[in-house]
N, C-alpha and C positions, 0 to 999 in steps of 0.2 A: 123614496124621494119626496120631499116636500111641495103641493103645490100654490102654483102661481100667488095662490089666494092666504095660503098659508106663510111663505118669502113676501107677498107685500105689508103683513100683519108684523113680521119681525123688523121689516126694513123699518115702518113707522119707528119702531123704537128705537132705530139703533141709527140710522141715517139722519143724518142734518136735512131739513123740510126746503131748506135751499137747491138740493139737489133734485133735477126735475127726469123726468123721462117720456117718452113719445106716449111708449102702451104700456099697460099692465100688468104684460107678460113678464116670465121670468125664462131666458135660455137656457137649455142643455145641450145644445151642438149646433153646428151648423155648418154648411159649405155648399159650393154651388153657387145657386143665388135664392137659397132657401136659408128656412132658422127654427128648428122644432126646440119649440116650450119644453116645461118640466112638465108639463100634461101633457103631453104628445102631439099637441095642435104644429101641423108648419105653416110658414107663414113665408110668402115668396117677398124676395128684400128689393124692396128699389132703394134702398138708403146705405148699404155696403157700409155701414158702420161711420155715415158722412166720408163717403170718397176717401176711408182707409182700405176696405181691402179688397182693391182690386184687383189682384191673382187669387181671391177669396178667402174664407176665414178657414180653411184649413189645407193649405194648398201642398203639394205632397213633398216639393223641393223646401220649401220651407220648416214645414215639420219635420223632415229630415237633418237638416242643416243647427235648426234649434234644440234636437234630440241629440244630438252630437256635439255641440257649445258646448251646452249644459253638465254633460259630463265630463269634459275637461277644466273649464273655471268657468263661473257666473261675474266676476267682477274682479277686477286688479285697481280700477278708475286708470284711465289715458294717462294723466299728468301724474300717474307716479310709478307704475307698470306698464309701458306701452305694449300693444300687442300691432299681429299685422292686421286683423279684419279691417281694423279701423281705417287705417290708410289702406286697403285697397275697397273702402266705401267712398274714401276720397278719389281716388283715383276713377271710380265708376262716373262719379257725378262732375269732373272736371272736365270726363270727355263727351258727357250725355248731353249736360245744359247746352243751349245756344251761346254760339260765341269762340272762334278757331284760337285767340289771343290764349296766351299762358294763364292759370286758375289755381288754385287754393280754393280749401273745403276745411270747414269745422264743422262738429257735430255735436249736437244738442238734443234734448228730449221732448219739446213740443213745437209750434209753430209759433205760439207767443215769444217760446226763448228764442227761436231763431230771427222773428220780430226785431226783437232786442238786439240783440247782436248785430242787425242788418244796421240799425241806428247806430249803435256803439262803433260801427267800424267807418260807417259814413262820417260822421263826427268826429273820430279823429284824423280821418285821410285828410277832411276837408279844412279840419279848422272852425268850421261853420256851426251855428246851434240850430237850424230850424230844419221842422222836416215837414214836407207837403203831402195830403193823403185828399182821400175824397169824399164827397156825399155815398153816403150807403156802405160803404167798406165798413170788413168786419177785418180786425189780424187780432185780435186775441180777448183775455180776460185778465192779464195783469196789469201794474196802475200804469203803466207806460203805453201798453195796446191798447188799454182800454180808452186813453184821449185817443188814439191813434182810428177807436173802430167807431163807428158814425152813429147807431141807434142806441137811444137810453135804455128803453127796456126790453128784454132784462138784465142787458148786459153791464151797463154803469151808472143805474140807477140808488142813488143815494152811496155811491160808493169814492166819490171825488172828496177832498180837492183830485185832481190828475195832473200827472207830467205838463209841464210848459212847454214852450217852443214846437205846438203843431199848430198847423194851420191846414182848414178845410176848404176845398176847392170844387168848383160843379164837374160832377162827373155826366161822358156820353151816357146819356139814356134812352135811346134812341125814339120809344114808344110814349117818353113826356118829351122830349125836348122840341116841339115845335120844329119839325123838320131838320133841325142843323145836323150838317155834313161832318164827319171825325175833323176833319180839318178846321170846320169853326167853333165845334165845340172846343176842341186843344185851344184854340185863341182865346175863347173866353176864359178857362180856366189860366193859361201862362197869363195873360194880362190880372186875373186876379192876381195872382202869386207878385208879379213886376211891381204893384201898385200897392199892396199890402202888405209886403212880407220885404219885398227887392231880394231877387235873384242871387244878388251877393252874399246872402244872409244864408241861405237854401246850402244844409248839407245834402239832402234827400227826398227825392219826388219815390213814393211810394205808392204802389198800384199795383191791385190784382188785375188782370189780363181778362178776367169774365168773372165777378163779384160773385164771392159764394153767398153769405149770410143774408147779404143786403137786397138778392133778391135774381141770383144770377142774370146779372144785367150783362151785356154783351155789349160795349163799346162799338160804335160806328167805325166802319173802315175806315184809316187812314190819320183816327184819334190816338193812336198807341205809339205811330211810326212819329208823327208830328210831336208828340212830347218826349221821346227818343231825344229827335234833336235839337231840340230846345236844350234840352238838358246835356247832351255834349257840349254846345256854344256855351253854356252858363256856368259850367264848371261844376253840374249839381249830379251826385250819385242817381243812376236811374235804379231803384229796386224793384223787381217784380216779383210779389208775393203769390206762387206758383203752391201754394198750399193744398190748396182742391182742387187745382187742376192741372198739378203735375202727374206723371209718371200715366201715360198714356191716357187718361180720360177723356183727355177734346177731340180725340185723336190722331193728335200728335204724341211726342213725349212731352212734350211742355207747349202751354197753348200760346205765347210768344211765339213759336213756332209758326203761327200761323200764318201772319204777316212779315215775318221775316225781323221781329225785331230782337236786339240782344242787348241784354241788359248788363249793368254794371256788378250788380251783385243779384242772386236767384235764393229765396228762402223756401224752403223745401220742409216736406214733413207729409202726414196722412200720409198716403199711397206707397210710400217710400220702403218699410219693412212688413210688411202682411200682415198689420193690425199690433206689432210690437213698437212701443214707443221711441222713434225718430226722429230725427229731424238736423236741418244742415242749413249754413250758410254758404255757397259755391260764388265765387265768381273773382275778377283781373287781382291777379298776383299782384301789384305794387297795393291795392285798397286792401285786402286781405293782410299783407304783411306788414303794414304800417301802423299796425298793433304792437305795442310794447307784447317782449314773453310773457305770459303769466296774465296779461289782460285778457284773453278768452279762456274757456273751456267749463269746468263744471261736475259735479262729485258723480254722477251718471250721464254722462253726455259722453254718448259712443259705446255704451255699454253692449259688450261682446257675443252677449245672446240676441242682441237687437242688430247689431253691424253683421252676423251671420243671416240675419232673418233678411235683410235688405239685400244680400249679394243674392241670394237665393231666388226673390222677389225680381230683382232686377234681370236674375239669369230666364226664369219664367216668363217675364214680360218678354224680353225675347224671343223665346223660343217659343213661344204660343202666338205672336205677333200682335201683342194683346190694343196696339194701336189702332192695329185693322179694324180689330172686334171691337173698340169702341164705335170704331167709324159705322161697322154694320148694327152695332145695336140702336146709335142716335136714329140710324136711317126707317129702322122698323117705329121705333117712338113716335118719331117726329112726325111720321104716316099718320099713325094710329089715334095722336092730337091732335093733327089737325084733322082732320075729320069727327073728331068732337068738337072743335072747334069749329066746324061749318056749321053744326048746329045747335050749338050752346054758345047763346051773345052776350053768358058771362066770361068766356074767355078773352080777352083782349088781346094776347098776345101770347105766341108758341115760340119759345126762343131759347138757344142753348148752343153746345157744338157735342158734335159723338155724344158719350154717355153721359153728357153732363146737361138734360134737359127741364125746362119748368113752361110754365104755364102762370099765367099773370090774369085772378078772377077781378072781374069790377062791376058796378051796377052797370046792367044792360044799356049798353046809347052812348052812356060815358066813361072817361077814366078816373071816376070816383072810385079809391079801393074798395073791395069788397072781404074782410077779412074772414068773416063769417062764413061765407061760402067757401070760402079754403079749407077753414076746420072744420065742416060739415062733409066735404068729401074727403076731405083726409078721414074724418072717423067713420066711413062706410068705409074706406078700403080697408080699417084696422079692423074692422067689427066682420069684414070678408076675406082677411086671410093675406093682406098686402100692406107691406111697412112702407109709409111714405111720411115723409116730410114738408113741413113746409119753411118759409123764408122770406125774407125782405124786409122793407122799413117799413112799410104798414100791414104786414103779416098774411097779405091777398097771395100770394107767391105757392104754387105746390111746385116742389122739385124732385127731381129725379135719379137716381146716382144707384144703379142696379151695378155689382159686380163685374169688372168685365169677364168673367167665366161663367158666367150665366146661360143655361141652356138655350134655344131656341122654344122648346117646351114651356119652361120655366118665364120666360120673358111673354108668351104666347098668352099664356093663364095668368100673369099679372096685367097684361095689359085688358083683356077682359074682365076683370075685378075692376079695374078703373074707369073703363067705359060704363059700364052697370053704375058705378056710385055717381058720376055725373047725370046718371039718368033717374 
């Protein structure tokens, strides 16, 4: 087997220099919440493949389930062969999202497509061209997400013109925003939207529920519920881009769940099928079907070895209770940070839900970012045996996102690798 050192020597040649990667390493297995190299190094995962795979990268019902597709057919495509997986992956996610009203589910192949689609279907329900998103939101890298997700680099830099009709609004950030309550932050943002955009104009208010890329910001109580109903009064689609932190990571099944709110339409992906390419738009039967036929769907969108990998996933996340175990893994993390955090005064802030936690570094005193110090202990963890990531609009952000099958062992010995690199 070739190593590490030998595959980064080919890759040079053969891979586009646009395409980036955390470490150096090159996989040959993994599961748990481990990943042993083509040199036999393992390396404990806090990054589950960015909040895909959740019932882990090789989980037994899924490899089962995909080993059995696969020898019956790999692809017919929906829209000219239908089969049933697909619609009972619909049927899974009509009755899982929040929300008791009647549902519809399409299925797609990334989070960007389901992006897209969340737009597509809000636009024509409403009539309306503009769609509202926020500071620091990330939903994709096509040209449409890409206005949609808030930081230039690396993500849309020198890569515009982009899509028209978004418009960006201040998002809860509880740790810059000068004390404001969810409820005044919601008011500054709808009054931007009323006064810049006009409400009437609004097919879609678009919002992740706890900001992956941008730096897993966690919105102030009572921010999420208040532009909820805003957005019922105004007649404007509410989306919640449930991408990273759906299918049990905050804790819940979907981290709307928290505060009880329910959205219009739910775009769904990562976590969804055990690391096979997924992804859905779920949500109220008349916006969903008020799509002309033939206006959605897509030449692999719902593909038959991915729609088995998802029932399988979803039956796992069940039956492992895989929400609890996020809820007990944030509990040990969030211990274990803060108390680095007592005493390291570059942490500014330990903030997250269940397994989806980060740590926000800054110069000591103040909340100047500190980016630097983020890729300096992000690369003692890589150089000690622990994949981590980092995040946010000025790259200060380390994050968190260990498998929810993760040992107690396995979570034990990475959190020890990370107390050491901050030290």
């Amino acid at each position: 087997m070739p190593s590490s050192e030998e595959l980064h020597k080919r890759r040079g040649a053969a891979v586009a220099r646009g395409v980036g990667s955390v470490v150096g390493a090159y996989v040959d297995r993994a599961g748990g919440g481990t990943i042993t190299d083509v040199d036999g190094r393992e390396w404990i995962d806090f990054a589950a493949g960015i909040a895909v795979t959740n019932v882990g990268n090789s989980a037994p019902r899924v490899v089962a389930a995909v080993r059995e597709q696969v020898e019956r057919f790999t692809h017919t495509c929906f829209m000219v062969a239908p089969y049933e997986s697909y619609v009972a992956v619909c049927e899974q996610l009509n009755a899982l999202t929040p929300g008791g009203f009647e549902k519809r589910s399409a299925l797609f192949n990334s989070g960007a497509e389901a992006v897209e689609n969340a737009v597509k279907i809000a636009r024509h329900a409403t009539g309306r061209p503009a769609v509202v998103v926020f500071d620091h939101a990330y939903h994709g890298r096509t040209n449409l997400t890409m206005a949609l997700t808030a930081k230039n680099m690396p993500y849309k830099h020198r890569f515009g013109p982009f899509a028209g009709e978004v418009y960006r609004v201040p998002m809860s950030y509880p740790l810059r925003d000068g004390g404001l309550s969810g409820a005044e932050a919601a008011a500054r943002a709808i009054e931007t939207v009323e006064k810049q955009v006009g409400a009437e104009n609004v097919a879609a208010l678009l919002i992740e529920p706890i900001q992956g890329e941008g730096g897993f910001v966690v919105p102030a109580q009572g921010f999420l519920p208040a532009l909820r109903e805003w957005a019922t009064a105004a007649g404007v689609v509410f989306v919640a881009d449930e991408i990273q932190t759906g299918f049990c990571r905050t804790g819940d099944w979907f981290a709307c769940d928290h505060e009880g709110v329910v959205p219009d339409l739910v775009t769904l992906a990562k976590g969804i099928a055990g690391g096979l390419p997924l992804a859905a738009v779920t949500g109220r039967a008349e916006l969903m079907d008020a799509v002309h036929v033939g206006g959605l769907g897509g030449t692999y969108g719902g593909n038959p070895v991915a729609c088995a990998a998802a029932l399988a996933s979803i039956e796992t996340m069940h039956e492992l209770d895989l929400a609890a175990a996020a809820r007990r893994i944030g509990a040990t993390l969030a211990d274990r940070l803060r108390a680095v955090a007592a005493r390291d005064t570059r942490i500014a802030e330990v903030r997250g839900r269940g397994a989806m936690l980060a740590v926000e570094l800054v110069q000591p005193g103040t909340l100047v970012p500190d980016p630097a110090a983020a890729a300096a202990v992000s690369a003692a963890c890589h150089a000690a045996g622990l994949l981590t990531l980092t995040c946010g609009t000025y790259g200060n952000v380390l994050r968190f996102l260990p498998p929810l099958v993760i040992s107690d062992d396995e979570l034990a010995r990475g959190l020890d690798i990370l107390d050491a690199a901050f030290g």
